[in-house]
C-alpha positions as CSV (number, residue, x, y, z in Angstrom):
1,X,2.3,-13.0,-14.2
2,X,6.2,-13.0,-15.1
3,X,8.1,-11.3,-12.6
4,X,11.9,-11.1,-11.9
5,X,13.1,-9.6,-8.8
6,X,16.3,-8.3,-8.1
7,X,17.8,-9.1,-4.9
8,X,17.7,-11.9,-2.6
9,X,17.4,-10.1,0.7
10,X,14.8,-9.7,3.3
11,X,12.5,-8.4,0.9
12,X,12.7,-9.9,-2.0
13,X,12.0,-13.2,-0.2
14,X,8.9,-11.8,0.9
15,X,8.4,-10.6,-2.1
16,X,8.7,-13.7,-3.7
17,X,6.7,-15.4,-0.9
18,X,3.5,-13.1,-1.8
19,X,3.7,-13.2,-5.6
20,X,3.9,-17.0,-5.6
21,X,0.5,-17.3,-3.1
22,X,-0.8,-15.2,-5.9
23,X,0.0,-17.8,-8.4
24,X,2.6,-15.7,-10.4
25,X,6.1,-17.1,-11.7
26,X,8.9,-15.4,-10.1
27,X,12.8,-15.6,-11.2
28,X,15.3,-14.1,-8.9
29,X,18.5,-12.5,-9.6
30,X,21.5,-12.3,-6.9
31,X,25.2,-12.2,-6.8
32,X,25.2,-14.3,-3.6
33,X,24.8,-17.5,-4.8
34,X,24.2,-19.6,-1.0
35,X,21.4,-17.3,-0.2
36,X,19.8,-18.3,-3.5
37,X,20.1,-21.5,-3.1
38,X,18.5,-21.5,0.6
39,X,15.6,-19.9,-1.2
40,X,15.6,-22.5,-4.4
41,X,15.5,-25.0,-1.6
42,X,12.5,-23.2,-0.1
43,X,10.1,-22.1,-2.7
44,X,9.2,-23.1,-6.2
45,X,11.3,-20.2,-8.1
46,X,13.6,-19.5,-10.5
47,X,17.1,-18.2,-9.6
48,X,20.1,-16.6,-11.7
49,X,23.5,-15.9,-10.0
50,X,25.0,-13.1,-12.0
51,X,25.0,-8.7,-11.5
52,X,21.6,-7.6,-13.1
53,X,23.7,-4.2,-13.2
54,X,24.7,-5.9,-16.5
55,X,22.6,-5.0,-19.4
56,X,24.1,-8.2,-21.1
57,X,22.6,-10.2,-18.2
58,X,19.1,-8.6,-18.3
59,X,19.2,-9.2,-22.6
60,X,19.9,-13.1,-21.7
61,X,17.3,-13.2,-19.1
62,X,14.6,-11.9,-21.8
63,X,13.5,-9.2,-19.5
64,X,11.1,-8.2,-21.9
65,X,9.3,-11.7,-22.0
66,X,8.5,-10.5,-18.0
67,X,5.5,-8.6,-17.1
68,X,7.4,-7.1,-14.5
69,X,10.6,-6.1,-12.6
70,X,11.6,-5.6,-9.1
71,X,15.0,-4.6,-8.2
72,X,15.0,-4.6,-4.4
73,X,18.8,-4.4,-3.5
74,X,20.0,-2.3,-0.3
75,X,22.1,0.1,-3.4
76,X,19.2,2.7,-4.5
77,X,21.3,3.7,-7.2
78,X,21.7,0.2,-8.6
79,X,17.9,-0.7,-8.0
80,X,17.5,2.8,-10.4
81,X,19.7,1.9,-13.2
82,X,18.6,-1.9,-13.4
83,X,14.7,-0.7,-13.5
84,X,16.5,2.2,-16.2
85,X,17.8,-0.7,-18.1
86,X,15.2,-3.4,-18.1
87,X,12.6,-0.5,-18.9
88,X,15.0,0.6,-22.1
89,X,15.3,-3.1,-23.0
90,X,11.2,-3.7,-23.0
91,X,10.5,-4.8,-19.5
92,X,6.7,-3.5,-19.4
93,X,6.5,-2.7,-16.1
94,X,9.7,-1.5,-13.3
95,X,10.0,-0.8,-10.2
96,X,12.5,0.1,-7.8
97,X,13.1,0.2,-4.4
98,X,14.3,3.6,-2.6
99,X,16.3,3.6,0.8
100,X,18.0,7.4,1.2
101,X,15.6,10.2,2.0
102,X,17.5,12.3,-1.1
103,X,15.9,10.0,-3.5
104,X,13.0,9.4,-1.6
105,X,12.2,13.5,-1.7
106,X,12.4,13.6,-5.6
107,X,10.1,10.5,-6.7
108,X,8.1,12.0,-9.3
109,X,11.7,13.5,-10.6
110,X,13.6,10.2,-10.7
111,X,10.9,8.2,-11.7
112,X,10.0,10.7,-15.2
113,X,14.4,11.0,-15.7
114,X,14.5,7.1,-15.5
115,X,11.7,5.9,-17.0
116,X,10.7,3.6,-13.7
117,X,6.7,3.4,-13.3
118,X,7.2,3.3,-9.3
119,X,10.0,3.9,-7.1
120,X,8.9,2.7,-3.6
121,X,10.4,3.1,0.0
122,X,9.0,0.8,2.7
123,X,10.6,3.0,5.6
124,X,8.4,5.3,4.3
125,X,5.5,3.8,3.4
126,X,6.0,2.2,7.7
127,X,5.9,6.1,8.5
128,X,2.8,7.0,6.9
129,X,1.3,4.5,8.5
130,X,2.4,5.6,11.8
131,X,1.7,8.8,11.3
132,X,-2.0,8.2,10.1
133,X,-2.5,6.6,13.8
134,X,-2.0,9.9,14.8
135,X,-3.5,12.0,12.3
136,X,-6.3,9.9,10.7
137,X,-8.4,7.6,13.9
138,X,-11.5,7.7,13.9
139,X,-13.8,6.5,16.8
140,X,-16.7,4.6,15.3
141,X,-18.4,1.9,16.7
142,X,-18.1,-0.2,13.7
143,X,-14.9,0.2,11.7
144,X,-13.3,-0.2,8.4
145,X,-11.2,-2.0,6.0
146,X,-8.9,-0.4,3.3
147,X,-7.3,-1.7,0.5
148,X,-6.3,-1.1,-2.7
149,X,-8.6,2.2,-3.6
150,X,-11.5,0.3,-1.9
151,X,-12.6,1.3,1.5
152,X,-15.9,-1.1,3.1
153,X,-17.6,0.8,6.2
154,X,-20.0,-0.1,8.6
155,X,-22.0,2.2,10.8
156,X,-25.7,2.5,12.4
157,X,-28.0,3.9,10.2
158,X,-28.8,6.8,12.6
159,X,-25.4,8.0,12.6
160,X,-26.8,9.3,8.8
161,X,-30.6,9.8,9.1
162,X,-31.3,11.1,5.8
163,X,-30.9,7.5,4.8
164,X,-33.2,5.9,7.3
165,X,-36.7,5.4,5.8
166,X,-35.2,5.0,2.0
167,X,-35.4,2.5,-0.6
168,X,-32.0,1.6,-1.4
169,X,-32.6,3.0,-5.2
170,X,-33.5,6.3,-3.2
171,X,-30.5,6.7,-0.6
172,X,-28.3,6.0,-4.5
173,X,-28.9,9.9,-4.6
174,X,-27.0,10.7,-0.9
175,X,-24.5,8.1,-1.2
176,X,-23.5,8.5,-5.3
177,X,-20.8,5.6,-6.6
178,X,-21.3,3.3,-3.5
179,X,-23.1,0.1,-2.6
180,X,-24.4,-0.7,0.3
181,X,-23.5,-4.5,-0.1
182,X,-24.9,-5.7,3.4
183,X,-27.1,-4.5,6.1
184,X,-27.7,-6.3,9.9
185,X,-30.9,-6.2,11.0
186,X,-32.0,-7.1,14.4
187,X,-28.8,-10.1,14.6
188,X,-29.5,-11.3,11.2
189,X,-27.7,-10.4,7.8
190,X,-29.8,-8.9,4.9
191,X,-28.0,-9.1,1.3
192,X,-30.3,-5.9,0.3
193,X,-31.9,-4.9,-3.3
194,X,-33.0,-1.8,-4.5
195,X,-36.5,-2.1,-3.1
196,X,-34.7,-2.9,0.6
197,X,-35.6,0.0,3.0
198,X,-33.4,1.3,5.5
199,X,-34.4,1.2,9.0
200,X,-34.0,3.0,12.4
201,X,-31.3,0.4,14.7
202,X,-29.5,-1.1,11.0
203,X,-26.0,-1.6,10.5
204,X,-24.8,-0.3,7.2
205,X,-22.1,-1.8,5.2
206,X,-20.9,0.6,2.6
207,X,-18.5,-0.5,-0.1
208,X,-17.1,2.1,-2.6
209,X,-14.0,3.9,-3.9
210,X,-12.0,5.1,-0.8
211,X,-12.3,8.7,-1.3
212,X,-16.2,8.1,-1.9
213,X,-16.3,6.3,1.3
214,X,-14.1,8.4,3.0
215,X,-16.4,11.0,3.0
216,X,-19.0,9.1,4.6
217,X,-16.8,7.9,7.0
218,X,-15.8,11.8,7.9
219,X,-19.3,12.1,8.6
220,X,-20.6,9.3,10.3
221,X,-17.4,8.9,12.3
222,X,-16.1,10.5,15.7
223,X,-12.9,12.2,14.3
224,X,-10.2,11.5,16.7
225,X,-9.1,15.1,17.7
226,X,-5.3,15.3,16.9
227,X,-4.8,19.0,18.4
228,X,-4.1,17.2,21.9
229,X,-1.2,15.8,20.4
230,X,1.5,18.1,20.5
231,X,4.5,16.1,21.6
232,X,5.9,12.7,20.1
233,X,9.0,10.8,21.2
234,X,10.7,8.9,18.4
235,X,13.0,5.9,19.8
236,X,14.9,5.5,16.6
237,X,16.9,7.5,14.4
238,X,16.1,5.9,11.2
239,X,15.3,6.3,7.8
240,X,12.0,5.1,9.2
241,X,12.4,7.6,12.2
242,X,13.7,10.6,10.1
243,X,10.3,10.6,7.1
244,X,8.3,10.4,10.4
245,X,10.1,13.0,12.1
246,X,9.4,15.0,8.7
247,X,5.7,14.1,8.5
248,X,5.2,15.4,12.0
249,X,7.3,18.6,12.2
250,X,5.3,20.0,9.6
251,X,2.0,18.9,10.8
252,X,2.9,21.4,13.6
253,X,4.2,18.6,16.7
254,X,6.9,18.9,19.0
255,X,9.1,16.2,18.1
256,X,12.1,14.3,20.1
257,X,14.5,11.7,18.4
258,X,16.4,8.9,21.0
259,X,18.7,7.6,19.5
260,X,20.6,4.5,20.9
């Protein structure tokens, strides 16, 4: 892919870091024409020292030859009106990156009113995180990977008997739109069919959509009882700090703020 980000800081060299390991091209657009040259230095990118708040700038770039824009600035309001601009110009794909919690409260609102297909906010994506630790453990004596959509479990086959003593074609009917991609039998790995039956002492590994799995893993799991948790100290008055705070409060927990 095409992509041109907007802003040279923290993020957008990380940004740039991850999208070239994936084998995309990336362009980046600053004002601050040392730190883009530390980074020209660095990686194998293109770099533009000019104001993409111009929409001369983003005409001459060819924004609309790019299959995507990311303005990452530390001004919301400019990240907004660039991903506005490029989107107007062609740009197939914008997004923007959110920092104040006014913005970051009306997403769906900004996003529809600007025409931006995502307006993101890492402080608050950090506090979801955070507050899933809380609200979301499970105990299991396996675990679980998530990412992108996909969720891949693995639990004993007992924690689900009405699977043990089926064909894998059979236990299709209990465990609708997922695979089971691997089982471990007795210390060995089995790469299963549908003829493969499931037996008492297996591990399972379950692959499937992540609210498919997740129901599963509801199931099988030892939910982490949350109700103990009534009181939270937050060392950090944030933006990070505040959409946890939020998240919290209205989850019904007691929450303190230090601020240094």
């Amino acid at each position: 892919m095409k992509i041109v980000i907007i802003g040279a800081g923290t993020l957008g060299e990380r940004l740039a870091d991850a999208l070239l390991g994936g084998g995309n091209e990336v362009t980046i657009v600053d004002k601050d024409e040392a730190l883009l040259q530390k980074l020209d230095a660095r990686m194998d990118i293109m770099t533009v020292v000019a104001n993409a708040k111009s929409v001369e700038l983003l005409k001459e770039l060819h924004v609309e030859d790019f299959d995507a824009l990311i303005a990452v600035t530390n001004d919301d309001e400019k990240n907004i009106f660039i991903a506005s601009f490029a989107k107007k110009i062609g740009c197939p794909m914008v997004i923007a990156r959110a920092h104040d919690p006014e913005h970051v409260d009306q997403i769906d609102l900004i996003c529809d009113a600007f025409d931006i297909d995502h307006l993101v906010s890492p402080d608050m994506a950090c506090a979801n995180e955070i507050f899933k630790y809380f609200t979301e453990k499970y105990g299991l004596e396996g675990g679980y990977i998530r990412a992108d959509g996909v969720e891949i479990l693995e639990f004993d086959a007992d924690r689900l008997p009405e699977i043990k003593g089926l064909q894998l074609k059979e236990a299709a009917g209990i465990l609708p739109g997922m695979l089971i991609g691997a089982i471990s039998r007795q210390g060995s790995i089995i790469v299963p069919n549908g003829n493969t039956e499931i037996a008492e002492g297996d591990r399972i590994y379950l692959i499937g959509a992540q609210n498919d799995v997740e129901r599963i893993h509801r199931k099988v799991g030892t939910i982490k009882d949350n109700a103990n948790i009534e009181r939270v100290m937050i060392a950090g008055g944030g933006k990070t700090g505040y959409f946890l705070a939020s998240m919290l409060v209205n989850a019904g927990k007691n929450v303190r703020i230090i601020e240094t």
